[in-house]
N, C-alpha and C positions, 0 to 999 in steps of 0.2 A: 506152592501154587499161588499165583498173583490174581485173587480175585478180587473186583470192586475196587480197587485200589487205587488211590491219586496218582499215586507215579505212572499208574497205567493209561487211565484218563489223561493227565497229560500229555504221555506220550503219543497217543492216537490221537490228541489233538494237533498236537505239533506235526505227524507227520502229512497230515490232511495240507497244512499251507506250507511246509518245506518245499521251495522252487527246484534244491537237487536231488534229481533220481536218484543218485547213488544213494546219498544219504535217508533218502524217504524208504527205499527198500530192506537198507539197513534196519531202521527201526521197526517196518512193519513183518519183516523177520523176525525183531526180538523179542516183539507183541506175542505171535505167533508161539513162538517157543517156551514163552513164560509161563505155558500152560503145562509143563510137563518136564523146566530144565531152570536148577535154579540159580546154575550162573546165570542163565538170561534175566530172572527176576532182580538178582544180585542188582546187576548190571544198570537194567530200569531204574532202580532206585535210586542210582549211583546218577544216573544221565538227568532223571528228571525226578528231583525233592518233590516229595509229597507238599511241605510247604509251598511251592513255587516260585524258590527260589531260583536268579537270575545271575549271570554275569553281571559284576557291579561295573557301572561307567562312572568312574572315582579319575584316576590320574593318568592324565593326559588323556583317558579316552578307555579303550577295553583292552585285557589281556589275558591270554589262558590258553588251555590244550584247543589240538583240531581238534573236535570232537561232534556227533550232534547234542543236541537237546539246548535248554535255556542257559547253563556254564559253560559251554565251550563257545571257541569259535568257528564259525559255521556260515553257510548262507543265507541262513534264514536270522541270525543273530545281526548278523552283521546289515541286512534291507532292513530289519527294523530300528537299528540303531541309524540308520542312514536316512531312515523316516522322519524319527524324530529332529535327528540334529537339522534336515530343510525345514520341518518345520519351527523350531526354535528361528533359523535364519529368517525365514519370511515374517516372522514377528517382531523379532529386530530391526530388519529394514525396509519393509514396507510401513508409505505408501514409498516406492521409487522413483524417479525421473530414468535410472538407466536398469537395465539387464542385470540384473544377479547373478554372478558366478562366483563355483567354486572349482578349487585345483584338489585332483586329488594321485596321487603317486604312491608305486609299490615297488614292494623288493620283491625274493625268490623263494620263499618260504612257501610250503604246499604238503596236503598229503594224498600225494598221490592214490591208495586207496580208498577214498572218499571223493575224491575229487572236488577237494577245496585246496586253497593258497591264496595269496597274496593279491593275482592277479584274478582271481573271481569273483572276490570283495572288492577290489576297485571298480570291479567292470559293474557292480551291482549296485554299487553309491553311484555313480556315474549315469545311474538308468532311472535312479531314486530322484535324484536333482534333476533328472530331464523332466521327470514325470512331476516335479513339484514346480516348475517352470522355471528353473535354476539351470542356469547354461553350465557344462561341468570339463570343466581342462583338467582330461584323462592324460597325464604324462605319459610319453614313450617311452617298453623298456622300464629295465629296474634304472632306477633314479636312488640317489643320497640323500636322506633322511631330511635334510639341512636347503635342498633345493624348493622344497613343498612352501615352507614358510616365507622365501625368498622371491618363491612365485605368487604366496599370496602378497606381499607387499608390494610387487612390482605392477601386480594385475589390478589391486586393488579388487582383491576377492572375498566374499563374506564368511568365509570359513579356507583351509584346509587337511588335506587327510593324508597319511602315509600311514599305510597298512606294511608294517612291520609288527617281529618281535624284538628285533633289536639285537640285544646280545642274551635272551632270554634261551633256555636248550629248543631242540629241535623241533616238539613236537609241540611247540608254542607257535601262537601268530599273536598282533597287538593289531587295534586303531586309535593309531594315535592324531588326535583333533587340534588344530589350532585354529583360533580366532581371529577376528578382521584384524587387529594389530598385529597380527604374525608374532603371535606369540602363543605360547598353548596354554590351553581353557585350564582356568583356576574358578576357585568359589569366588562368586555365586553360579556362574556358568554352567560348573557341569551339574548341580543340581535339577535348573531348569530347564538343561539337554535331558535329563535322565527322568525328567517329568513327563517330558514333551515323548520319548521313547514310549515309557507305559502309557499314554494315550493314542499311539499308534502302531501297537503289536501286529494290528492284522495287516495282510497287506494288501493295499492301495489295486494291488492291480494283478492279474495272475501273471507273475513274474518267472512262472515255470516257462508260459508259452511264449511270454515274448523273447525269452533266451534262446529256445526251439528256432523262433523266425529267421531271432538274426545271426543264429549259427548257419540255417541255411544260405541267407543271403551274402553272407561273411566266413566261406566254410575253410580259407586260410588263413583268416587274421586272429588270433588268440584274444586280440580287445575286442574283435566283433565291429568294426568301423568306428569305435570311439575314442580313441586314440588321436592325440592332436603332436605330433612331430613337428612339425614345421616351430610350434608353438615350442615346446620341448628344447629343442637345439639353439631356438631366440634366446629362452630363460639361461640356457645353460654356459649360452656365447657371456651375458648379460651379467649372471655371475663371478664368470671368472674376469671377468672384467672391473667390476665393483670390488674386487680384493684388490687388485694391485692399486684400483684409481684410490684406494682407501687411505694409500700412504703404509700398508701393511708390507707389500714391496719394498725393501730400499735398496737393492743393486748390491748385497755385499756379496754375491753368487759370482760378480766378476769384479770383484779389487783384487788387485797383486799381492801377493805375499811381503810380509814385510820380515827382516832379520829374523826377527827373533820368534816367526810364527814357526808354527807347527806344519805338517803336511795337512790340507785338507779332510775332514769328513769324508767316507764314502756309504751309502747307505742300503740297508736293506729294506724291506717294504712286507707286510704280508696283510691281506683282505680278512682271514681268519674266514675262509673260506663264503664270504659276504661279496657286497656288490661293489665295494669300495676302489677297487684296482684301476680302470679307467678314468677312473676321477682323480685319482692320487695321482696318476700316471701325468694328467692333461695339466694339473697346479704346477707339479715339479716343469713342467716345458713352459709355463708362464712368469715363472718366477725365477724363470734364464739358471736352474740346478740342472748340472749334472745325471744321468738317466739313473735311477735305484735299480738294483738287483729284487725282482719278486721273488719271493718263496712259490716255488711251481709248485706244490701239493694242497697250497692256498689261495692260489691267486683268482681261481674261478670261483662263480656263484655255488656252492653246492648245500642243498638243505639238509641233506646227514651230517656235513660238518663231521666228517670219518675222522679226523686226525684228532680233535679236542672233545671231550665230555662234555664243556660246557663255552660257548663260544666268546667265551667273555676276556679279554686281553689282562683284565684285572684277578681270576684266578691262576691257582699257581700250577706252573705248569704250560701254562696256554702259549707263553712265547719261545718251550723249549724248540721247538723244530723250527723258530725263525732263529734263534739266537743259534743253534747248530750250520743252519743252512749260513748264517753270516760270517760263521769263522771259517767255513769251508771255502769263499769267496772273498776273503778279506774285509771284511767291511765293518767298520768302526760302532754307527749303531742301527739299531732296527726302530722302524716306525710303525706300530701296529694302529688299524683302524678295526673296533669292533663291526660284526656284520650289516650295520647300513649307513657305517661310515658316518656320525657323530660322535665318537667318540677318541682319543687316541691315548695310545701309552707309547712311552719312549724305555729303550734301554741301550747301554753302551758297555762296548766292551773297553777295558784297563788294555791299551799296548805294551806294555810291560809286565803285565803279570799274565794278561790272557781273562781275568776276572771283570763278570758282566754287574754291573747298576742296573735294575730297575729302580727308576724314580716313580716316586708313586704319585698321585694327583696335583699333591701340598707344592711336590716340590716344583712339577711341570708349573703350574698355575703362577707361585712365585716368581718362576723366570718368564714364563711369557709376561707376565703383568708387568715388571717391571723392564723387559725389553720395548714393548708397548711404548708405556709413559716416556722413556728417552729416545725412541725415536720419534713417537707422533703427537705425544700427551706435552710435552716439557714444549712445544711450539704452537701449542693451539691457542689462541685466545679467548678459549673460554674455558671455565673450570672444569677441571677434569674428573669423573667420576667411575666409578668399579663397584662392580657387586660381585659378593662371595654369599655362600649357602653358611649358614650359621654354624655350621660341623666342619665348616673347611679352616685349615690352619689362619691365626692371629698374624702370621707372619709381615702379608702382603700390606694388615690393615698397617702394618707397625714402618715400614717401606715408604708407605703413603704418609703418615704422620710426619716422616722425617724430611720426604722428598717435597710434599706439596699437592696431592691428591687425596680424593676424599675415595675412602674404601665403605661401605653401608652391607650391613650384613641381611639376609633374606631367610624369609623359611627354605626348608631343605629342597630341594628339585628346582630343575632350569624352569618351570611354569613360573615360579616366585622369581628365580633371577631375572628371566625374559623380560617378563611384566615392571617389575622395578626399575630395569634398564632402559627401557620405551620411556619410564613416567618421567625419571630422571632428565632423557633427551627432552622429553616436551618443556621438563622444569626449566630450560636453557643452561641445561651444562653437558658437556661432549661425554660420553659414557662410551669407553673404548675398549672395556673388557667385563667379564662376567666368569666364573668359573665355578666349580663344588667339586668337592675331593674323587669324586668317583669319573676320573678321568677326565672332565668335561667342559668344556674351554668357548666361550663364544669373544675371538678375535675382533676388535677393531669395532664399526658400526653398520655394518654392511647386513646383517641382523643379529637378533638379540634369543640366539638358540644356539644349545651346542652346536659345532661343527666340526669333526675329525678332520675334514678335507684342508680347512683353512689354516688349522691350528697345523695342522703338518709342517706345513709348508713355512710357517712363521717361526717354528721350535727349529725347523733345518737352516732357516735363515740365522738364526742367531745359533747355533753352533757352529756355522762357517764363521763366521765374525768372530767367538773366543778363538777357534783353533787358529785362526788365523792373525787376528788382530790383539787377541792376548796371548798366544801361545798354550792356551789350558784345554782341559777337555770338559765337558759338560760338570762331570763331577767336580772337576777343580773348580769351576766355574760356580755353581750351587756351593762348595766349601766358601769362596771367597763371600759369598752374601752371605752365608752364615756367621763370617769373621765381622765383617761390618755389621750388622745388624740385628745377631744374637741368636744363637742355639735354639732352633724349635724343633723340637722331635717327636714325632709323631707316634702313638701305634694307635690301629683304626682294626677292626676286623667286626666280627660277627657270628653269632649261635645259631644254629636249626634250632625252629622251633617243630613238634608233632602239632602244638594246639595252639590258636593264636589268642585263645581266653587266659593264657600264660601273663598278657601282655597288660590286663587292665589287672590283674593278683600282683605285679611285681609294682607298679606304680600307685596302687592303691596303698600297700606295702611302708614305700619309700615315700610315699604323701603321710601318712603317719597320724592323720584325721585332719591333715592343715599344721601338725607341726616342726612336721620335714627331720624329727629328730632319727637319725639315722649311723646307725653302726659302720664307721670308715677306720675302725683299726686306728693305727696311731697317727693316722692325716687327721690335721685340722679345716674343719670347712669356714671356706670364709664368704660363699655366697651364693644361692640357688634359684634357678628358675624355670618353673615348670611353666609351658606351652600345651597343658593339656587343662582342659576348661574344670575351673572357671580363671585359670591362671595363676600364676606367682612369680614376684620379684622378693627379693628380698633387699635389693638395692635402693627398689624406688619405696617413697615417703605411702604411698598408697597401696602398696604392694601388686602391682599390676604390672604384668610384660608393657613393650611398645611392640613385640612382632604380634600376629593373628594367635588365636590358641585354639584348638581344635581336641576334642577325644578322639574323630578318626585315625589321627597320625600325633600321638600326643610326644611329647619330649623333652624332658629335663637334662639341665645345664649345672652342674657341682664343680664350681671353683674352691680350691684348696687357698691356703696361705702361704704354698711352696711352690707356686707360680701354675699349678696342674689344672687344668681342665677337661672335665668327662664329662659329654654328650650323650645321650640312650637316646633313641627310637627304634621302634618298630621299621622295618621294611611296609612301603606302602608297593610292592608288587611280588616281595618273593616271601615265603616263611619264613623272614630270619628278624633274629633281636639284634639290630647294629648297637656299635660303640667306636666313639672319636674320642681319643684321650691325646690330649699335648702337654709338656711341658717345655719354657722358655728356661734354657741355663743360665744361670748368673754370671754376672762378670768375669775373665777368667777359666772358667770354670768349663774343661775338653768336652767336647761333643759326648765321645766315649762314657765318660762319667757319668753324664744325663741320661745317658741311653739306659746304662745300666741301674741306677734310683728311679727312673720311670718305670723299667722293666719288675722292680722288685713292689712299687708300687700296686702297679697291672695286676701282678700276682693276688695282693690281698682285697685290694678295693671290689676288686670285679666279684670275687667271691663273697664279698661281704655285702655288696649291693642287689647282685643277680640271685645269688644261689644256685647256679644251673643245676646242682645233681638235683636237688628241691624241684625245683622247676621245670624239669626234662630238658635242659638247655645242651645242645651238642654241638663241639666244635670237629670240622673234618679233614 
């Protein structure tokens, strides 16, 4: 029986200013029932922490189940996040000479038993920014993740917002925030958005009734008349425009075959049942390719996501039913876009054996970067620059050493590429690519945030060009750069974690009180560097990193003297303990071999570092 009890007090607090019915009736059912049922009390508990704890607004903005109460996402979560972040903006930019707007864009995500999604959180920032006197460019329609930030730079807008999950499971939604630089909010930012939030929980206005009004006066438009189309269809002409004029285009979609090429690429496509298909559809028509075969059980928006567990192009598994639907229709390789279409993975199939490649991020990111630089980089006249996430393969920097571009490594996530790549441009040098191993690719300078849409279409451009201009296929193609420019072979993966207090016991551990002395079997360490505060190098004379160092998202770097490098963090949005481990082969020295002394590596170090059984660490 839930007497007196915080969880309970909050909950009837919260549902007193919850704007949706559904959801207010919800909780004050569970109120009701806690007197006499103790899953409902359970439940309470679970919804609203006696502490008062909150959905954290950490990276890029918020993410979590539909749910009500202060952890989930919800409508009342998300008007008081939409509170805060105008007010952060009007303290930023005011006093103004013009109109403040922000852009804000959504996908398809919803749970229809609550009656929350994607498109009720925009419509609710949208009414937040009106009422703080912030004009708000409501995008039409589910829109690509990658259009928001394109709109805030073109609009020159003081924020924007695309309410996704991304490639998070189903019963996830995100808000994800970017900054007047079209890039997304990093510290100090989101600290003083998540200040400005807890000083603006209640809200501003009774948001239930204004929804009421303009349901009636808008009783068949789903945005309720905020919704700007005209606006919508400019940015989206305006986009696809900015690619080709980028120099990202180069016409190899119509040169003739030469002798000794190969028959062309034909491609398959799948959305991973996201909003990506019309957008993937309209680059391939601009970039004068040939029309892609979609995967029909994928190609519409759908929020169950019935065919994949988990909608992420990068678990295993996820591109069996496009890689099936591609051999069934011939087609060489598949282009997948996670669900808001930032992201992409490539896989091809071998015509001679029938046997599929998945390239994983390292390798994608390699070829576009260096496809990049010789078509648009090796003619610019100004120095050329690239950013990689500090976990992302050595490869590209080694590329650039040899080729003539400067490669600069970033904390892990596109907020740190983005941001880097902006500062770079303003430094006066062309920054033409950006990328980090977990698929994510920002093409060209057209902006400085992943893009699945773009990067498609550039990765299909340059596999017509080997197939046809070298005679190879993708894979041949990544073999040859590996002949030139040396063996780097990857394995990347990651543990569930049950508890994430796992995560300061194993680096506490491996810090050793400050003297890093650490059990690695019979590898030799030759150099470490922890980014978790107060920092360490063990390179530099002072012992101080040059990247940021943080205990949120902390992360040590262990170079061996056998060319190896192992990376640890923490996931900063799902329960998992990642690891990036590479090693470069020596001279000579077959791919295969490496694969196989890394592999046997893998085996000891990880256990010697992590402990999983110690630690509850599970791989699945």
């Amino acid at each position: 029986m839930l007497v007196q009890s915080p969880s309970l007090e909050i909950a009837d607090q919260w549902q007193t200013i919850d704007p949706n019915p559904i959801t207010k009736k919800y909780v004050q059912d569970l109120i009701k029932k806690a007197t006499s049922d103790n899953d409902a009390v359970n439940e309470i508990v679970a919804l609203f922490p006696s502490d008062g704890e909150r959905i954290a607004f950490g990276t890029a903005g918020l993410r979590s189940s539909m749910t009500p109460g202060p952890l989930g996402m919800n409508d009342l979560t998300v008007l008081q996040t939409a509170q805060g972040l105008a007010k952060y903006c009007l303290k930023q930019h005011q006093p103004s000479t013009k109109k403040l707007c922000a852009v804000v864009g959504y996908d398809h995500r919803c749970n229809p038993t609550l009656n929350i999604s994607s498109l009720s959180f925009a419509v609710l920032t949208a009414l937040v920014f009106a009422e703080a006197g912030i004009e708000c460019v409501l995008l039409e329609g589910f829109v690509l993740t990658p259009l928001v930030p394109f709109a805030v730079k073109k609009l020159g807008a003081v924020c924007g917002v695309m309410v996704t999950a991304s490639h998070n499971p189903k019963q996830d939604d995100g808000y994800k925030v970017y900054a007047n630089d079209a890039c997304q909010i990093r510290a100090p930012m989101d600290k003083d958005i998540a200040d400005e939030i807890l000083n603006n929980l209640q809200p501003w206005v009774d948001y239930e009734k204004v929804l009421a009004k303009r349901r009636q006066e808008y009783p068949n438009d789903p945005c309720l008349g905020l919704s700007q189309l005209e606006t919508t269809q400019e940015m989206l002409n305006e986009y696809y425009k900015a690619l080709v004029n980028s120099g990202l285009k180069t016409g190899q979609a119509t040169l003739p075959q030469k002798e000794h090429s190969i028959q062309p690429p034909s491609f398959a496509y799948t959305a991973m049942h996201g909003i990506g298909h019309p957008f993937a559809k309209r680059v391939f028509e601009n970039f004068g390719f040939a029309a892609f075969q979609a995967v029909p059980e994928q190609k519409d928006p759908d929020p169950t996501f019935p065919t994949v567990p988990f909608p992420n192009p990068e678990e295993k598994g996820a591109l069996d039913l496009a890689k099936a639907f591609a051999t069934k229709q011939g087609c060489d390789i598949v282009l997948a876009n996670d669900p808001d279409a930032d992201r992409l993975a490539i896989a091809e199939k071998d015509r001679s054996t029938g046997q599929w490649t998945v390239f994983h991020g390292d390798q994608i990111g390699t070829m576009l970067g260096l496809w990049i630089w010789e078509q648009i980089g090796c003619k610019s006249d100004k120095p050329v620059s690239m950013c990689v996430s500090t976990v992302s393969s050595k490869m590209l920097a080694e590329i650039g050493r040899r080729e003539g571009f400067m490669v600069e490594e970033t904390l892990t996530g596109f907020k740190w590429i983005g941001a880097r790549s902006a500062e770079l441009q303003n430094e006066g040098k062309r920054n033409l690519f950006g990328y980090e191993e977990a698929i994510g690719f920002a093409c060209g300078d057209v902006i400085f945030d992943k893009d699945g849409v773009s990067a498609m279409a550039v990765l299909s451009e340059l596999a017509l060009y080997v197939y046809r201009e070298k005679g190879l296929s993708l894979r041949e193609h990544m073999q040859s750069l590996y002949d030139k420019y040396g063996e780097f072979v990857s394995h990347n993966g990651y543990y569930f974690m049950n508890d994430n207090s796992v995560v300061s016991t194993i680096m506490h551990r491996l810090r050793a009180n400050g003297t890093y002395e650490m059990d690695v079997g019979p590898y030799e360490i030759e150099s470490i560097r922890d980014l978790g505060e107060p920092g360490y190098d063990s390179t530099k004379a002072d012992k101080q990193p040059t990247l940021p160092t943080s205990n949120s998202s902390p992360m040590m770097a262990i170079r061996f003297t056998n060319g190896c490098v192992i990376q640890l963090r923490p996931s900063g949005t799902e329960p998992k303990f990642k690891y990036y481990i590479e090693m470069k082969g020596q001279p000579g020295v077959a791919r295969d071999v490496v694969q196989k002394d890394l592999q046997t590596m893998v085996d000891i170090v990880l256990d010697k570092l992590l402990e999983p059984e110690k630690n509850g660490l599970k791989q699945v």
